[in-house]
C-alpha positions in Angstrom: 12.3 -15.8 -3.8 15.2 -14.6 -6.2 14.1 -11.2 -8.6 12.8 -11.8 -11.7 15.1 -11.5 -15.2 13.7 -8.2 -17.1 15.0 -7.3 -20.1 13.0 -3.5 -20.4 12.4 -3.1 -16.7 15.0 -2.4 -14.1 14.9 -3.3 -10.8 17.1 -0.6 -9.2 14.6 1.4 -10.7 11.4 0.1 -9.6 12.6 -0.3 -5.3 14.5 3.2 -5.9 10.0 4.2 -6.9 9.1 1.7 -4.2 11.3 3.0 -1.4 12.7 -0.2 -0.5 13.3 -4.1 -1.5 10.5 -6.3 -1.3 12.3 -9.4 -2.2 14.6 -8.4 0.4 11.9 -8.4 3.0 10.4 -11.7 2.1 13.9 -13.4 2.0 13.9 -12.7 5.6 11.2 -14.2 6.3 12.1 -17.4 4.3 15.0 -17.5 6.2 13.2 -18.7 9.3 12.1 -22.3 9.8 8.2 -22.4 11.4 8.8 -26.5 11.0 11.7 -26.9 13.2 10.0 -24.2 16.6 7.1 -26.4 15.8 8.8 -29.4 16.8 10.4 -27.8 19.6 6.4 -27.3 21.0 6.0 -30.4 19.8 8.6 -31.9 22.1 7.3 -29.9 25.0 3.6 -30.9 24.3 4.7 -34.8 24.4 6.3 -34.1 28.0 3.2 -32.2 29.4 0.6 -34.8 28.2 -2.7 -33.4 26.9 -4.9 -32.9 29.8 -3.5 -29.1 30.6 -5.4 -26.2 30.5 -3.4 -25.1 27.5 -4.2 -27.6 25.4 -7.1 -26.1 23.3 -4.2 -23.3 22.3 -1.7 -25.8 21.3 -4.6 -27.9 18.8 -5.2 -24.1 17.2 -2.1 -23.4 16.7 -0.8 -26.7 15.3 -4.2 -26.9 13.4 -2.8 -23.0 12.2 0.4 -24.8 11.2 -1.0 -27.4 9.1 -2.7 -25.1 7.0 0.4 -22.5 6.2 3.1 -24.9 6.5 5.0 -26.0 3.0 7.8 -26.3 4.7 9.5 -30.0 5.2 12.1 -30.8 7.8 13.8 -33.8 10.2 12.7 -33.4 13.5 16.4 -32.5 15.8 17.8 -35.1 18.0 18.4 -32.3 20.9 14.5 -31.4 21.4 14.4 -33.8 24.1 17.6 -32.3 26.1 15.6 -29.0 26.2 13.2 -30.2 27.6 14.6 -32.0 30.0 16.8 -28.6 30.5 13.6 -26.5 31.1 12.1 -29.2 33.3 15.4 -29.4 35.8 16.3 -25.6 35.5 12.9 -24.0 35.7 11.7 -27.2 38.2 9.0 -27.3 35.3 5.3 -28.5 36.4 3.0 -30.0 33.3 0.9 -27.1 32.9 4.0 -24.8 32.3 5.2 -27.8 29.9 1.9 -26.9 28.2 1.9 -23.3 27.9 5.4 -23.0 26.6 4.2 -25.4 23.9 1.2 -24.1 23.1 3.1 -20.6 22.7 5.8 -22.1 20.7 3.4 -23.8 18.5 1.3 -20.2 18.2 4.8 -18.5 17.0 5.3 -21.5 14.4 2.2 -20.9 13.7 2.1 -17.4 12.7 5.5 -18.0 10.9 4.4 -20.0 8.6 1.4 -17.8 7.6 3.7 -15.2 7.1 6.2 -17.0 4.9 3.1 -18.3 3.1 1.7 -14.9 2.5 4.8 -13.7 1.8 5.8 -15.9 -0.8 2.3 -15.3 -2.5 2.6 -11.4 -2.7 6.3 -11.8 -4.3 5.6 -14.8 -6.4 2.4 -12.3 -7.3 5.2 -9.5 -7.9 7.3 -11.4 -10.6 4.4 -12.3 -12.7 3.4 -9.4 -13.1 6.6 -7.4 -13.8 7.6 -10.4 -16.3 4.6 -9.6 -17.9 4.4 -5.9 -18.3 8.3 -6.2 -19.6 6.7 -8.6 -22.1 4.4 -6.1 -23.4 6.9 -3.4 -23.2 8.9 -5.5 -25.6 5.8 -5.7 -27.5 5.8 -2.6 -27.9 9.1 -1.6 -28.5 9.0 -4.6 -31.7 6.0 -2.2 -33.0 7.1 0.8 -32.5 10.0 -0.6 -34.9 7.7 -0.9 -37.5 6.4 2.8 -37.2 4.0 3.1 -34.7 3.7 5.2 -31.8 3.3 3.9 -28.4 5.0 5.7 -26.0 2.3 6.2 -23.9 1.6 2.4 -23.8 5.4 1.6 -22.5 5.0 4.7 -20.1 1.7 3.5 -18.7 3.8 -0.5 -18.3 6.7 1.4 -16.5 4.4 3.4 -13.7 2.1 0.1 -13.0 5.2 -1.8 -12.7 6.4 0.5 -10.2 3.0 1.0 -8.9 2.7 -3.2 -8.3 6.4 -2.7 -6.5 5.5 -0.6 -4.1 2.5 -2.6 -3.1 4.5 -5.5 -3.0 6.8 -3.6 -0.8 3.8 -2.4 1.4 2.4 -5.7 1.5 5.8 -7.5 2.5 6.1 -4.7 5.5 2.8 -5.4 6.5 3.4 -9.1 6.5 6.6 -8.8 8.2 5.8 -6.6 10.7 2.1 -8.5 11.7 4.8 -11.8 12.5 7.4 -9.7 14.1 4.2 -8.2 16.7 3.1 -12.1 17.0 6.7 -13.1 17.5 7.6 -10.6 20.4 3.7 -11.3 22.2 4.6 -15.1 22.2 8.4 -14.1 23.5 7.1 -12.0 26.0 4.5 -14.7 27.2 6.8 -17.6 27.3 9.8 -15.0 29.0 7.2 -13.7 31.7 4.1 -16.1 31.9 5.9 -19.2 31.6 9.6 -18.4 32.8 11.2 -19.8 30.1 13.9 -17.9 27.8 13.5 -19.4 24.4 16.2 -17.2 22.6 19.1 -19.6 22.5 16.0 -22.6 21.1 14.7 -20.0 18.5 17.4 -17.9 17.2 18.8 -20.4 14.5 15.3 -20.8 13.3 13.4 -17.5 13.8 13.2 -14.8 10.5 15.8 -13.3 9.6 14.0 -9.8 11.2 15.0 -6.3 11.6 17.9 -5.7 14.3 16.4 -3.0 16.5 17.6 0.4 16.9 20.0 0.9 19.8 19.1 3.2 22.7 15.4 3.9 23.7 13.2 6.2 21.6 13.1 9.6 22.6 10.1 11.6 23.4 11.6 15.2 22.4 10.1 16.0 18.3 13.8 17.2 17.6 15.5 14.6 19.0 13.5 11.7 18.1 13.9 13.2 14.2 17.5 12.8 15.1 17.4 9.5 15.6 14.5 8.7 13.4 16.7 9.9 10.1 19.8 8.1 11.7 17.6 4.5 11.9 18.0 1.8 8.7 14.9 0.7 6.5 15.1 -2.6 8.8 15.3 -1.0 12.5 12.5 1.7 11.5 10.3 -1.6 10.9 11.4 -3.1 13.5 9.9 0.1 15.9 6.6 -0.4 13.5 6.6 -4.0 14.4 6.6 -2.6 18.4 4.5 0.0 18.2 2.1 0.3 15.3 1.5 3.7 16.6 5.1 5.0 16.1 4.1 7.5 13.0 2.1 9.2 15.5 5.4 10.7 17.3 5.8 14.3 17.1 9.1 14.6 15.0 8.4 12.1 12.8 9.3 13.1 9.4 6.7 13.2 6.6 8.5 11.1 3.6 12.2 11.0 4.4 14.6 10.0 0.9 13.8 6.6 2.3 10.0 7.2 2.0 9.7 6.0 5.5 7.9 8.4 7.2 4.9 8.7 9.1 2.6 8.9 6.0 3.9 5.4 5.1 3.6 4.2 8.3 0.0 5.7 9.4 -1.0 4.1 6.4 0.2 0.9 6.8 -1.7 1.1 10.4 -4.5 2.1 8.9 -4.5 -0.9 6.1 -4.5 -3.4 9.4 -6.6 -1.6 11.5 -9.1 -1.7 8.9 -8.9 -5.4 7.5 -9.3 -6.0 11.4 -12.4 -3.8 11.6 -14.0 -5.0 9.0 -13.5 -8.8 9.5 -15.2 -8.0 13.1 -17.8 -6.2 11.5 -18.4 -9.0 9.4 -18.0 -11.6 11.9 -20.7 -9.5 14.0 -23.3 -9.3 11.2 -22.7 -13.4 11.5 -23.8 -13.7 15.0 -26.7 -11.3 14.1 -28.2 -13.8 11.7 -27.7 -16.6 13.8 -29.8 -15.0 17.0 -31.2 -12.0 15.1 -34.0 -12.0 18.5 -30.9 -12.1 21.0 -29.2 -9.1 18.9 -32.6 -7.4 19.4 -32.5 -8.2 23.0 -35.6 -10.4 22.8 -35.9 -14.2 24.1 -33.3 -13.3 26.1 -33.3 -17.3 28.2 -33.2 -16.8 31.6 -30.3 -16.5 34.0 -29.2 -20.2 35.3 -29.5 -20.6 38.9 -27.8 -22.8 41.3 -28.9 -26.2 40.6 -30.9 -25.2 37.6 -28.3 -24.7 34.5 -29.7 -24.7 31.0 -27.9 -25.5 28.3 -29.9 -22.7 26.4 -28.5 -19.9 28.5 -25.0 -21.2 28.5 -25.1 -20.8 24.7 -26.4 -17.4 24.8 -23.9 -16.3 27.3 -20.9 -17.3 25.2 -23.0 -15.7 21.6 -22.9 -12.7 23.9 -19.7 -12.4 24.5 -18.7 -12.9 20.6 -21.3 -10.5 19.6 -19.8 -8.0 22.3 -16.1 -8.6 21.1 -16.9 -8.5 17.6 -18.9 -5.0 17.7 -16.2 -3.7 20.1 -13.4 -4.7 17.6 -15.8 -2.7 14.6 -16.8 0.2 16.8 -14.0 2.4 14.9 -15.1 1.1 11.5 -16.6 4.5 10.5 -14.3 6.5 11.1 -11.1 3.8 9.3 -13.6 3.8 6.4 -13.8 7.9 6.4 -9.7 8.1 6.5 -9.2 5.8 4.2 -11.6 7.6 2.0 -9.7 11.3 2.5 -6.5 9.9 2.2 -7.1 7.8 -1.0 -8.5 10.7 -2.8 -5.3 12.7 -3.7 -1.8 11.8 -4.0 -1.1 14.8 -2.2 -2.9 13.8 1.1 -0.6 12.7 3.9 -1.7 10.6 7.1 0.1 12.4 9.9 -2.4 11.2 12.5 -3.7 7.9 12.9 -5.1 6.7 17.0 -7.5 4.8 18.4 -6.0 4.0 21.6 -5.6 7.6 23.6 -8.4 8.8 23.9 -12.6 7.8 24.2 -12.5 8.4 20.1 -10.5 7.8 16.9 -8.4 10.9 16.3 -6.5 11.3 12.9 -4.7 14.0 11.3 -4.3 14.6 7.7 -1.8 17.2 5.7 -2.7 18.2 2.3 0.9 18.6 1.0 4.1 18.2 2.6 4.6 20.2 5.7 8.0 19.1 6.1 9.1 21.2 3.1 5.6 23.6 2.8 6.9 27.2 3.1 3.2 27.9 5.3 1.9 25.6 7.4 -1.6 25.5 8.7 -3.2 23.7 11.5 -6.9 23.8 11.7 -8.4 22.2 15.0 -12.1 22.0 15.3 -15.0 22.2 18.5 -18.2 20.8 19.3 -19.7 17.9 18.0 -16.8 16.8 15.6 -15.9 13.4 14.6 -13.0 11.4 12.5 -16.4 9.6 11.0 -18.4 12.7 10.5 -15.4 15.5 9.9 -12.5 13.9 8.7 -13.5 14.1 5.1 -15.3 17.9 5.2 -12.0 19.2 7.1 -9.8 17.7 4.4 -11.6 19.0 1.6 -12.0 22.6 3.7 -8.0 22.5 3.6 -7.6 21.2 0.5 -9.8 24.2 -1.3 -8.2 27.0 1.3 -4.4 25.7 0.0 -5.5 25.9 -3.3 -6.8 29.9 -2.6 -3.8 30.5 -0.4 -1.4 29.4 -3.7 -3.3 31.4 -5.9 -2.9 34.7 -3.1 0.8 34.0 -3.2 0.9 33.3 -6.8 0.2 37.1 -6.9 2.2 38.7 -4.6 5.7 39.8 -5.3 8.6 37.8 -4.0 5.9 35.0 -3.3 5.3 32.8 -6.5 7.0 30.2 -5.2 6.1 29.4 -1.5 4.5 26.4 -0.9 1.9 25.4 0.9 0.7 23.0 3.3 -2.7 22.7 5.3 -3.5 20.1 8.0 -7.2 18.9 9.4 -6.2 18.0 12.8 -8.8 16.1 15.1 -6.1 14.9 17.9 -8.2 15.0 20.9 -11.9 14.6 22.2 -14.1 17.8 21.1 -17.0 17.5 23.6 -20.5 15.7 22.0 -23.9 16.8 22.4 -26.1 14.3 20.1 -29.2 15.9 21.1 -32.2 14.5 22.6 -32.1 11.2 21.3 -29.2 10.6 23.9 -29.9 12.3 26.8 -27.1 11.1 28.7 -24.3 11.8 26.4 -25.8 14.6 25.7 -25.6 15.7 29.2 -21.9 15.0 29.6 -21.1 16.6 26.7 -23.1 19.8 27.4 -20.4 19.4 30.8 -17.8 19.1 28.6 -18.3 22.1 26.2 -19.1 24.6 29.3 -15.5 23.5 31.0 -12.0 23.1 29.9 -10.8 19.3 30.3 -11.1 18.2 27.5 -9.6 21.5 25.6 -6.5 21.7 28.3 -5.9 17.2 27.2 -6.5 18.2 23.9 -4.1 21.5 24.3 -0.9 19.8 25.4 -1.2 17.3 22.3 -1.7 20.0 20.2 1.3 22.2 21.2 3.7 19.1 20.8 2.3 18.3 17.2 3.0 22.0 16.3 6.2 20.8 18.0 6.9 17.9 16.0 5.9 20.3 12.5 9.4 22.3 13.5 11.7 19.6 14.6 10.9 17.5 10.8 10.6 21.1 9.1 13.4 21.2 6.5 15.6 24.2 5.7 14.5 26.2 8.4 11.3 26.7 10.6 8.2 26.7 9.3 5.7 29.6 8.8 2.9 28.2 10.7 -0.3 29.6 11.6 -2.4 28.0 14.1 -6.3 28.4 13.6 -8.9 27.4 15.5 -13.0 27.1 15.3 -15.4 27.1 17.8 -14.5 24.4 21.2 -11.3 24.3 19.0 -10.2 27.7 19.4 -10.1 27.6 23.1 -8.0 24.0 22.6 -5.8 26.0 20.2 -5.7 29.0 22.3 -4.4 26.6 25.8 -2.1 25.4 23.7 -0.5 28.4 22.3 -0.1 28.7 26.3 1.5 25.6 26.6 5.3 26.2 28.4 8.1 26.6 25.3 8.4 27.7 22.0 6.1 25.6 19.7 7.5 27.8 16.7 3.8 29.3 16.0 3.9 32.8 13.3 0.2 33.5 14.0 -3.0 32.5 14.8 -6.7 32.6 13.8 -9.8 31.9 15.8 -13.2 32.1 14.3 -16.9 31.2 15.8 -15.0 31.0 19.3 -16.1 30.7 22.9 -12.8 32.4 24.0 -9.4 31.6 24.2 -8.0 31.5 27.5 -5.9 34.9 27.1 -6.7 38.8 26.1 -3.2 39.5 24.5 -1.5 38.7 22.1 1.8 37.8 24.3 -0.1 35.4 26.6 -0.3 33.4 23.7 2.8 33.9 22.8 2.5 35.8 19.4 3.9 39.4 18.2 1.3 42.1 18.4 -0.6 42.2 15.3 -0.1 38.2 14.4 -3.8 37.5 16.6 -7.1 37.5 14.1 -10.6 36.4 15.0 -14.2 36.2 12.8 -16.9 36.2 14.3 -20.9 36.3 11.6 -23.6 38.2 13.0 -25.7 35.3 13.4 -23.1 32.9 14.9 -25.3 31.9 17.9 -22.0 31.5 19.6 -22.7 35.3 20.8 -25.1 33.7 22.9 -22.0 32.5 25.4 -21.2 36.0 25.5 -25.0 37.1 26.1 -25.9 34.9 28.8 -22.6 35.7 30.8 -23.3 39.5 30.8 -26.5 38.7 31.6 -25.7 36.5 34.6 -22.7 38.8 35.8 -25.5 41.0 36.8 -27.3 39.1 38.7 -26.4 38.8 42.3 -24.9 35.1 43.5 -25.9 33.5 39.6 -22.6 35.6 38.4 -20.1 33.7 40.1 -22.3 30.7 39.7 -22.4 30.7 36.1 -18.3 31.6 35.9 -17.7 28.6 38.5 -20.1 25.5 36.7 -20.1 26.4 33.3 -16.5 28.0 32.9 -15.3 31.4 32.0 -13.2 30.8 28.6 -12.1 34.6 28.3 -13.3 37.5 26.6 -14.9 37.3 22.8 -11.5 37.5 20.6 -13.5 38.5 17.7 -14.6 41.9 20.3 -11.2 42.1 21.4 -9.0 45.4 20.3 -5.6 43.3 21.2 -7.0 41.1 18.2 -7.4 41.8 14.7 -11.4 41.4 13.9 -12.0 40.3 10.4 -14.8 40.6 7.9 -17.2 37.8 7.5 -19.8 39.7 4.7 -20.1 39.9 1.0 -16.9 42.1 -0.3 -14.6 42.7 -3.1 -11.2 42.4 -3.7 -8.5 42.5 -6.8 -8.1 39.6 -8.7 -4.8 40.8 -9.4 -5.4 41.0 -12.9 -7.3 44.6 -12.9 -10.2 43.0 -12.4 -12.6 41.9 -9.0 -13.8 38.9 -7.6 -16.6 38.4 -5.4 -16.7 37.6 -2.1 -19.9 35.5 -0.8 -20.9 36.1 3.2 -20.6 33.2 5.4 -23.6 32.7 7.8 -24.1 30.8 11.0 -21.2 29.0 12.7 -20.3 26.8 10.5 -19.8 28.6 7.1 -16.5 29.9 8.2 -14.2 27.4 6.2 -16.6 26.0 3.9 -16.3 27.1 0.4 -20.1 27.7 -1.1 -21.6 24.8 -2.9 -22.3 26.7 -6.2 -18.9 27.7 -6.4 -17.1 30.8 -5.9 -15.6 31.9 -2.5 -16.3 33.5 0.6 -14.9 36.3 2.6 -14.1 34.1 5.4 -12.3 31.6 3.4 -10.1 34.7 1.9 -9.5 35.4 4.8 -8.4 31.9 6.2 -6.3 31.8 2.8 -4.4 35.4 3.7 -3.4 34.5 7.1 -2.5 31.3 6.8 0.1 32.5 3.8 1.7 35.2 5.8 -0.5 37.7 4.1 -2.3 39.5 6.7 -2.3 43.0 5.3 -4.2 41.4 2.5 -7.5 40.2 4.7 -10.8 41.9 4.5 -10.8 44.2 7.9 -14.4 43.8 9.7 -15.6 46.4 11.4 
């Protein structure tokens, strides 16, 4: 669909806002014909007859068809010679006849829907930017006759580029949902069904991204290499393959392209969700239909050889739509609690986004840019945390610690104009204990937080994401402090461990159960650059307790050590570590007056700013270290 005609608006402008061309994007998928692969199935379907066991697909799909299609065409005279290729070449039975037309009709299928939705979104595009340039000349005519409204025409010019971009985001999504459909059918009818359509489809596919020569390289450095040397169209076409490829350590965080893994996570996270939710909806459905069955009452009995009931047959296939539908919502939570963080501040940027390496969702979020932060923090959390229950209270926890860490530098000489950036990283499994409600979770989580697995899988990810915060980092390495809290700290400490240089300045370890190492240079720091808090009442003492306590004991020592894990000595007793306060205290205000400090209690309190207002002496401290400014930090005793 051709760009509207503005008079007031430009459209150089508004893509330059956008970060790309959404009329572009849907022009390529115009360019494709869904009518002329559907009667190349078609053709395939007539010579396999309708009694194969892929004929149910090949009704859904061409019923799919009918309802996106606006597309008119003549059928081709050379469908039948393709057929009659496939059948000598391939020596072709009738049920492979079937599937490859029951997965030629799926890809026609899903090409129409997305040159239907496409053409929607842009036609929804022009409206409104012919509209908004209409008021703008409104405007402009009243403005002639002495009034002011500049604000009015600057307020039409940002939701016009507001509506590009989410054109532009919409077309990408579009796009790349058809370009993961097209390469699933491809891959089905190439290795399923023997049959290489390329030579069929090419003159009537989309016009899609051209992929990126070479494969994609696992090294941070050199994947930003190649990620900054990619076009718009071969860094969708990567998103199209992998919806996951934002995750990649190297990945930058808003190239001059703006295509970067915050635009990317975020597009994953859009789909993810709509998928999420349309399951959860779909499982509320199946709910009210059989609300005993989802209660696990009137459950009909199993059928038994010569004795099948048509009233267990039904439940068995509700069943296994009421499993597939929860299964598809089970990340619901936490997509909602991302979406939520992210969508509360421009500022916020999705570095994170998986639900497919590990037993839970793990997201990362970066409050600023750490690709051009002077600082960079990475805060990794312990027991018992979730993207659902965390994901929001981390993000807020960096977002108030940032804004303490500005203010420290604001006042230091030399200092006023670092930047900041601080990032909530959940990227592994922290170990679950939901109490006695769930005694058997609760048991394998009580294994997991008294051994190391999970913090030794969770260490090697988090040593290549501090990785992949150097290799994007622009002008230079960044200053970046690594800090972890309770289970977290002994993940943060393994990974400090990790072989290489991951480019760490410093690190900071509060409420911790030990850290794998006693000196500074295990962990590969400078002498001085360790720190650790510890509260008085921070029952994580208690770790420390009952090993003393067991070390004297004859055969329970070395039992204890061997079943429930020796993590090292306490870093916040350690005298190769820098112990600092966690009580009330005072500081300058840099003004030549004082401010405050409030004690944290407990083992949580560490990063939490109180909910009266004011600050603690923990988060001081957080904000000190993490801005280079040690020397600044309240000393405990």
């Amino acid at each position: 669909m051709s760009r509207p005609s503005l008079q007031y608006l430009q459209i150089d402008e508004l893509m330059a806002h956008a970060g790309g061309d959404p009329w572009a994007v849907d022009d390529s998928l115009q360019a494709g014909s869904p009518t002329q692969i559907n009667f190349l199935a078609q053709a395939f379907h007539s010579a396999a007859g309708s009694a194969t066991a892929a004929e149910e697909t090949f009704r859904t799909a061409q019923e799919h068809f009918a309802q996106y299609n606006r597309e008119n065409g003549e059928q081709p005279i050379n469908n039948g010679a393709e057929v009659t290729r496939v059948k000598e070449s391939l020596h072709a039975t009738t049920e492979q006849l079937g599937q490859i037309a029951a997965d030629l009709g799926t890809i026609a299928a899903a090409l129409a829907q997305a040159r239907a939705a496409s053409q929607a979104n842009i036609t929804a595009l022009n409206a409104n930017l012919i509209g908004l340039d209409a008021r703008i000349g409104m405007y402009l005519d009243l403005q002639n006759q002495g009034y002011d409204h500049d604000a009015d025409i600057a307020q039409c010019r940002q939701l016009a580029k507001d509506d590009t971009a989410t054109a532009l985001h919409n077309a990408t999504v579009i796009r790349g949902s058809y370009a993961k459909s097209l390469q699933q059918g491809l891959t089905n009818l190439r290795i399923r069904d023997g049959y290489d359509p390329d030579a069929a489809l090419d003159k009537f596919d989309a016009d899609a991204p051209a992929p990126p020569p070479g494969p994609v390289p696992d090294d941070p450095k050199q994947f930003n290499d190649f990620w900054n040397s990619l076009t718009p169209g071969q860094k969708d076409w990567l998103y199209g393959q992998d919806n996951n490829i934002g995750n990649h350590p190297g990945m930058p965080c808003d190239p001059p392209d703006h295509l970067g893994y915050d635009h990317y996570n975020k597009l994953h996270l859009a789909d993810e969700l709509g998928r999420a939710q349309g399951a959860a909806a779909h499982a509320e459905e199946l709910r009210h239909q059989h609300p005993d069955w989802a209660a696990g009452t009137n459950i009909p009995r199993p059928n038994e050889p010569g004795a099948i009931f048509d009233e267990r047959v039904a439940y068995e296939n509700w069943q296994r739509q009421f499993d597939a539908a929860r299964d598809g919502a089970k990340y619901l939570p936490d997509l909602l609690a991302v979406d939520s963080a992210v969508r509360a501040s421009p500022d916020r940027k999705l570095m994170l986004l998986d639900l497919d390496s590990g037993t839970q969702a793990r997201a990362a979020i970066a409050i600023g840019d750490p690709d051009k932060a002077t600082h960079v923090s990475v805060t990794t959390p312990g027991l018992n945390t979730t993207v659902h229950g965390g994901i929001g209270t981390m993000t807020e926890e960096a977002t108030n610690v940032r804004q303490e860490a500005l203010r420290q530098l604001g006042l230091t000489p030399g200092h006023a104009t670092d930047s900041v950036s601080t990032i909530a990283w959940i990227g592994y499994d922290p170990p679950q204990v939901p109490g006695f409600d769930d005694k058997t979770a609760s048991l394998s989580g009580l294994w997991g937080v008294t051994h190391d697995d999970l913090a030794r899988a969770g260490a090697h990810d988090l040593a290549r994401f501090y990785d992949g915060i150097q290799a994007s980092h622009l002008g230079g390495p960044a200053d970046l402090t690594a800090i972890g809290h309770s289970y977290g700290s002994l993940t943060t400490g393994l990974a400090l461990q990790e072989p290489g240089d991951h480019g760490v300045s410093r690190a900071l370890f509060y409420g911790s159960p030990g850290i794998a190492a006693s000196t500074p240079e295990q962990l590969q720091l400078q002498s001085g650059q360790v720190y650790a808090m510890e509260a008085p009442d921070d029952p994580i003492q208690w770790v420390y307790d009952a090993r003393a306590v067991g070390q004297g004991i004859p055969i329970l020592g070395s039992y204890l050590n061997n079943e429930f894990g020796d993590f090292g000595s306490n870093p916040a007793t350690n005298p190769e570590v820098t112990r600092l306060a966690t009580g009330a205290a005072t500081v300058p205000d840099g003004h030549g007056g004082t401010i405050v400090l409030q004690e944290a209690h407990g083992h949580s309190d560490y990063p939490r700013f109180p909910d009266g207002g004011g600050i603690r002496t923990t988060n001081y401290n957080i904000a000190a270290v993490l801005a280079g400014l040690g020397d600044k930090a309240v000393r405990g005793n």
